[in-house]
N, CA, C and O atoms as a GROMACS GRO file, in nm:
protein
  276
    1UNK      N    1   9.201   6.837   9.966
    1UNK     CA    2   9.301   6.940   9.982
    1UNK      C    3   9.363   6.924  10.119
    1UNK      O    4   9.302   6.908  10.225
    2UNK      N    5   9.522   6.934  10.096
    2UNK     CA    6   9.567   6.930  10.243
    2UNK      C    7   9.540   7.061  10.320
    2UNK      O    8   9.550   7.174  10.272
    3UNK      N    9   9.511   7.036  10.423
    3UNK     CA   10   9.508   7.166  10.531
    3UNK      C   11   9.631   7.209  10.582
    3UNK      O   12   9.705   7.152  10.662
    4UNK      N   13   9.644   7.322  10.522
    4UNK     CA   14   9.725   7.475  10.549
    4UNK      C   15   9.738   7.508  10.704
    4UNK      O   16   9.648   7.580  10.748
    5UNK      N   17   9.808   7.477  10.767
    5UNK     CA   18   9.798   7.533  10.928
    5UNK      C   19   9.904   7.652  10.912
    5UNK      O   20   9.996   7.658  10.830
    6UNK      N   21   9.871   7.737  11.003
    6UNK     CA   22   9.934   7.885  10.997
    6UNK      C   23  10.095   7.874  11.021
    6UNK      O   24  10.172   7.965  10.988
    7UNK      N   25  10.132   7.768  11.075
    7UNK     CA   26  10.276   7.765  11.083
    7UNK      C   27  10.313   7.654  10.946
    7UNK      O   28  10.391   7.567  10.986
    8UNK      N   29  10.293   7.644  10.862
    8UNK     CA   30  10.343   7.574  10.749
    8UNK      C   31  10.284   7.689  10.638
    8UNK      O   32  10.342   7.691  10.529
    9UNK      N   33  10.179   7.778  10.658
    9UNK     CA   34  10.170   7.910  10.553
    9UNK      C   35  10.286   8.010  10.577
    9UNK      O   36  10.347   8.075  10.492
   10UNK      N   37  10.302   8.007  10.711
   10UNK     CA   38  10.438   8.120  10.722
   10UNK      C   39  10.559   8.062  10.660
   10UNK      O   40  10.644   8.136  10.611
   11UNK      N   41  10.569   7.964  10.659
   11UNK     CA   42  10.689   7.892  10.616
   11UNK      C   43  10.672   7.892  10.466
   11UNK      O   44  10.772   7.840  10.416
   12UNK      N   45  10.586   7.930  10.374
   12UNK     CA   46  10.574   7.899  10.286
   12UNK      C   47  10.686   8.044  10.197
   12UNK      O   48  10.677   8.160  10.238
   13UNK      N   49  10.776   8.008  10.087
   13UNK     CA   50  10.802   8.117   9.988
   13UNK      C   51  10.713   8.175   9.983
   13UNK      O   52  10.606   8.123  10.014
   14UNK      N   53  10.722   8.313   9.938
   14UNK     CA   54  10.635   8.440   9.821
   14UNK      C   55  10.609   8.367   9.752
   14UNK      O   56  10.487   8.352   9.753
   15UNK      N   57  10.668   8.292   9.670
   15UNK     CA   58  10.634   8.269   9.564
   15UNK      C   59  10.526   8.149   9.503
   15UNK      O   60  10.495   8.111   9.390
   16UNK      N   61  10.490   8.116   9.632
   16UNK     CA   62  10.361   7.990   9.628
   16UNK      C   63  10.229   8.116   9.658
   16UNK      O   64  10.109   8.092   9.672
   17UNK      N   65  10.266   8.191   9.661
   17UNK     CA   66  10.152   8.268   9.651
   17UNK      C   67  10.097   8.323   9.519
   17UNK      O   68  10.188   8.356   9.444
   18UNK      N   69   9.953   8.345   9.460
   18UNK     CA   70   9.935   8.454   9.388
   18UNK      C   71   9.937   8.616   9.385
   18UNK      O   72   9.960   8.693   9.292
   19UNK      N   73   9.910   8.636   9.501
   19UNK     CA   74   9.918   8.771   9.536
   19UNK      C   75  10.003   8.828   9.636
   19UNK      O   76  10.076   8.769   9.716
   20UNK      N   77   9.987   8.934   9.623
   20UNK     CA   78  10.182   9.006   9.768
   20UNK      C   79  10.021   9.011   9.878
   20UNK      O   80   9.899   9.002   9.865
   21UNK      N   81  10.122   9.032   9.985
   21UNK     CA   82  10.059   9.009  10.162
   21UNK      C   83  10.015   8.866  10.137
   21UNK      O   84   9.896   8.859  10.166
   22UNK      N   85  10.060   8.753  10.096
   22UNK     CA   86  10.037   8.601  10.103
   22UNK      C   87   9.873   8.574  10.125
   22UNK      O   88   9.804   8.550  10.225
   23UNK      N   89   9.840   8.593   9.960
   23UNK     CA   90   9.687   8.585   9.951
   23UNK      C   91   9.686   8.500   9.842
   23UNK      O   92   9.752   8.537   9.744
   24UNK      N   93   9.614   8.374   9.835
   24UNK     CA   94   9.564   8.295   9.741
   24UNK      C   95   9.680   8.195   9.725
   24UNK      O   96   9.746   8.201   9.622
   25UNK      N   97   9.711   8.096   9.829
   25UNK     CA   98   9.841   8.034   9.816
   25UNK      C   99   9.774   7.919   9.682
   25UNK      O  100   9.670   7.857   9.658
   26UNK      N  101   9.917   7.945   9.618
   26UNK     CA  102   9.894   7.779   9.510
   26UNK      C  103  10.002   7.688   9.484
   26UNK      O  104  10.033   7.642   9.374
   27UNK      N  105  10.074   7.660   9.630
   27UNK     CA  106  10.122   7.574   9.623
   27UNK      C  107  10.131   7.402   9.563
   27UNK      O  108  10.233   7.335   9.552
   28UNK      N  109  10.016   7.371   9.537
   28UNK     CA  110  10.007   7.250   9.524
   28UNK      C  111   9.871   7.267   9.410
   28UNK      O  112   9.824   7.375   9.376
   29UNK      N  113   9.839   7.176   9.379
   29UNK     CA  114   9.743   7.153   9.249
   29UNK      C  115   9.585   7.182   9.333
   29UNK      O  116   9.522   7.281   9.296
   30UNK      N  117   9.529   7.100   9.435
   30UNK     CA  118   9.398   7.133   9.527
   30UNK      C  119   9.420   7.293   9.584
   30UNK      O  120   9.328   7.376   9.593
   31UNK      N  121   9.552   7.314   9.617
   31UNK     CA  122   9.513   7.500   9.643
   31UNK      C  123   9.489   7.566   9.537
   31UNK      O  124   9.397   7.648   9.541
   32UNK      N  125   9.539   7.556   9.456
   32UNK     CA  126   9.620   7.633   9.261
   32UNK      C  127   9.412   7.656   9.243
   32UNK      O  128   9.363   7.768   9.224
   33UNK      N  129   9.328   7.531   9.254
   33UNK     CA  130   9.215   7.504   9.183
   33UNK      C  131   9.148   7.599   9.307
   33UNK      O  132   9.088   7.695   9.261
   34UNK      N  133   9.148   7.593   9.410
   34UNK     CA  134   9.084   7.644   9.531
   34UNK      C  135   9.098   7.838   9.498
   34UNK      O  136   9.025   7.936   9.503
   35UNK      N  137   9.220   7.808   9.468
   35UNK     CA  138   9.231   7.998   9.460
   35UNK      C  139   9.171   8.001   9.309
   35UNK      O  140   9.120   8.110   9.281
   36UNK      N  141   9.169   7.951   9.255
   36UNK     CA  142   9.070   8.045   9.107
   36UNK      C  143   8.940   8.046   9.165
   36UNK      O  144   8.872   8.148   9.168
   37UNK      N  145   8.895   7.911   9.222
   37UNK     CA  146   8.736   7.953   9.233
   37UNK      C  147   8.738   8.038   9.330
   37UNK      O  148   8.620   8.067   9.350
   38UNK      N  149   8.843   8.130   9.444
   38UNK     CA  150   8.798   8.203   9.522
   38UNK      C  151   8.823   8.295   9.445
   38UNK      O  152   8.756   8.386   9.495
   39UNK      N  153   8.870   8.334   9.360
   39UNK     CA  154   8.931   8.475   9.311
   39UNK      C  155   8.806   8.507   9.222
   39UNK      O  156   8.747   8.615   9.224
   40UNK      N  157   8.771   8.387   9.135
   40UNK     CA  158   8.644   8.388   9.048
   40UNK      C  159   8.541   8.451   9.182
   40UNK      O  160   8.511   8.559   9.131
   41UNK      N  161   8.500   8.450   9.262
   41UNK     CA  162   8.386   8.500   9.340
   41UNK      C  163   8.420   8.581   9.407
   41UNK      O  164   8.338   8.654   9.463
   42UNK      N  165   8.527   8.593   9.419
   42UNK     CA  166   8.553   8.793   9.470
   42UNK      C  167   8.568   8.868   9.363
   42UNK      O  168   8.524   8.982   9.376
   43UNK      N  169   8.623   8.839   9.247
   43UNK     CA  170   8.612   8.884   9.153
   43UNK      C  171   8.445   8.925   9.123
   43UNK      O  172   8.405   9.041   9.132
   44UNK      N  173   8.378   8.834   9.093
   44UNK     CA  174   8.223   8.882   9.068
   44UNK      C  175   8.116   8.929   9.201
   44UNK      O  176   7.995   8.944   9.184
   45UNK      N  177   8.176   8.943   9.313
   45UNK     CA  178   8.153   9.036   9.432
   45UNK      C  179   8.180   9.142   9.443
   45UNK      O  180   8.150   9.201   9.547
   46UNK      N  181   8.263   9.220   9.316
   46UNK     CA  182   8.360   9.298   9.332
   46UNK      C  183   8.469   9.375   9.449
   46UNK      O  184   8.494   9.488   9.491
   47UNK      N  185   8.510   9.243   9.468
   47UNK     CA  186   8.614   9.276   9.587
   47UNK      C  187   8.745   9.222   9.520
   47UNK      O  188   8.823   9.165   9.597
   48UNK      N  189   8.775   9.229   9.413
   48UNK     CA  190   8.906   9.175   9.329
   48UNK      C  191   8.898   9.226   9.207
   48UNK      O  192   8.795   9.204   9.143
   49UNK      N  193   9.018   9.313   9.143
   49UNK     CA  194   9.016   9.383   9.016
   49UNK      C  195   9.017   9.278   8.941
   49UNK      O  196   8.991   9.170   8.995
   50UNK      N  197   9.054   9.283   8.766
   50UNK     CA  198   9.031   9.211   8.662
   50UNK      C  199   9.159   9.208   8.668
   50UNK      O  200   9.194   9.094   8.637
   51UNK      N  201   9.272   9.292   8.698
   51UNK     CA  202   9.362   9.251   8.667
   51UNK      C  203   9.459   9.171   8.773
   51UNK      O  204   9.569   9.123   8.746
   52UNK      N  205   9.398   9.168   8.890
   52UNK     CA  206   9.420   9.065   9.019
   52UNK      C  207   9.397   8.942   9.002
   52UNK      O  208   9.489   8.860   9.011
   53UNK      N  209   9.234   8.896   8.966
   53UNK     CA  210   9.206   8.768   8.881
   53UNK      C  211   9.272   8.767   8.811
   53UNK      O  212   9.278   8.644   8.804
   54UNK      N  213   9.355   8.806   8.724
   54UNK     CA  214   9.420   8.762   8.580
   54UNK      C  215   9.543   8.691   8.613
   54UNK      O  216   9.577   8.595   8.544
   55UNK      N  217   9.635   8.742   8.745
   55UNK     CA  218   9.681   8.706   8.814
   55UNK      C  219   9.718   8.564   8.897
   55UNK      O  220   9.818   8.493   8.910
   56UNK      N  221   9.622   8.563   8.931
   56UNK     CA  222   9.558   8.457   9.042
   56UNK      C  223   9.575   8.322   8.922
   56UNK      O  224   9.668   8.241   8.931
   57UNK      N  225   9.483   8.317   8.827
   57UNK     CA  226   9.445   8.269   8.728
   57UNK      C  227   9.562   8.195   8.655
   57UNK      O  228   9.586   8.080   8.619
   58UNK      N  229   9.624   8.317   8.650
   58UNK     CA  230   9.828   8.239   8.591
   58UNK      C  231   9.873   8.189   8.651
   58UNK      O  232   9.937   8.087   8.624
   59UNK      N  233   9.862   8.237   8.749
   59UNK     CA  234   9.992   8.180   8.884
   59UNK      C  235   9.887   8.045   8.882
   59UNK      O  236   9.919   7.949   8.811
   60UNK      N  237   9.763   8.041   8.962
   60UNK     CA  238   9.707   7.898   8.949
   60UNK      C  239   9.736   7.813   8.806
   60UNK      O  240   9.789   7.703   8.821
   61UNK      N  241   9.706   7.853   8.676
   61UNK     CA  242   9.731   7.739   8.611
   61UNK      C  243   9.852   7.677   8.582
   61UNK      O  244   9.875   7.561   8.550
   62UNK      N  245   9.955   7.808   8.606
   62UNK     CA  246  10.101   7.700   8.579
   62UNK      C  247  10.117   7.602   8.695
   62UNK      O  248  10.195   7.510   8.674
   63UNK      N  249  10.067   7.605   8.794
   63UNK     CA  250  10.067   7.500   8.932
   63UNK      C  251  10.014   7.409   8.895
   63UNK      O  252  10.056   7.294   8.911
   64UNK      N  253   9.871   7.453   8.815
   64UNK     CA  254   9.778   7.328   8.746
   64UNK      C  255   9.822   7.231   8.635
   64UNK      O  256   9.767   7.125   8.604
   65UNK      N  257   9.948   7.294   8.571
   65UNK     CA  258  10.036   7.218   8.470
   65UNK      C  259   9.932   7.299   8.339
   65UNK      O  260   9.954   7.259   8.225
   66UNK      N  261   9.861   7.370   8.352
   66UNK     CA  262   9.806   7.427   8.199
   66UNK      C  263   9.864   7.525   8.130
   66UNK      O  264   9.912   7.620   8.193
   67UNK      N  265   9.872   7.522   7.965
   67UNK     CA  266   9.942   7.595   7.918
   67UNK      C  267   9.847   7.692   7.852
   67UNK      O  268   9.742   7.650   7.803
   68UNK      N  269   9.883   7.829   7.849
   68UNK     CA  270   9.784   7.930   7.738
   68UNK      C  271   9.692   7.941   7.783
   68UNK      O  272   9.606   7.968   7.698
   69UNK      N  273   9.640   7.931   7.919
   69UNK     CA  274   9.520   7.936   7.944
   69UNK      C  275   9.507   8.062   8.061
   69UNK      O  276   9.398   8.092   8.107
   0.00000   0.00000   0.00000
């Protein structure tokens, strides 16, 4: 995974994000995979609703190129 430095995350669209306040970027295919497994373990920490993961989860797989999933 390429490393994210804070001046190329600011630069980044909303819209490479999964979540608003620029949380769970999935810009690229190694972040897209990086934010499910983080969302998957805050999710089961309960520090992330079901319907936040559900979220996360979409936005990551269309980055991932998966369909219906």
């Amino acid at each position: 995974m390429s490393k994210l430095t804070t001046r190329s995350r600011k630069a980044l669209p909303k819209s490479a994000f999964a979540l608003p306040g620029d949380k769970y970027p999935v810009e690229d295919k190694p972040h897209a995979a990086n934010a499910k497994a983080r969302a998957s373990q805050q999710y089961k920490a309960g520090h992330l609703t079901a319907a936040d993961k559900a979220k996360v989860d979409a936005k990551a797989d269309a980055a991932l190129g998966k369909k219906g999933k």
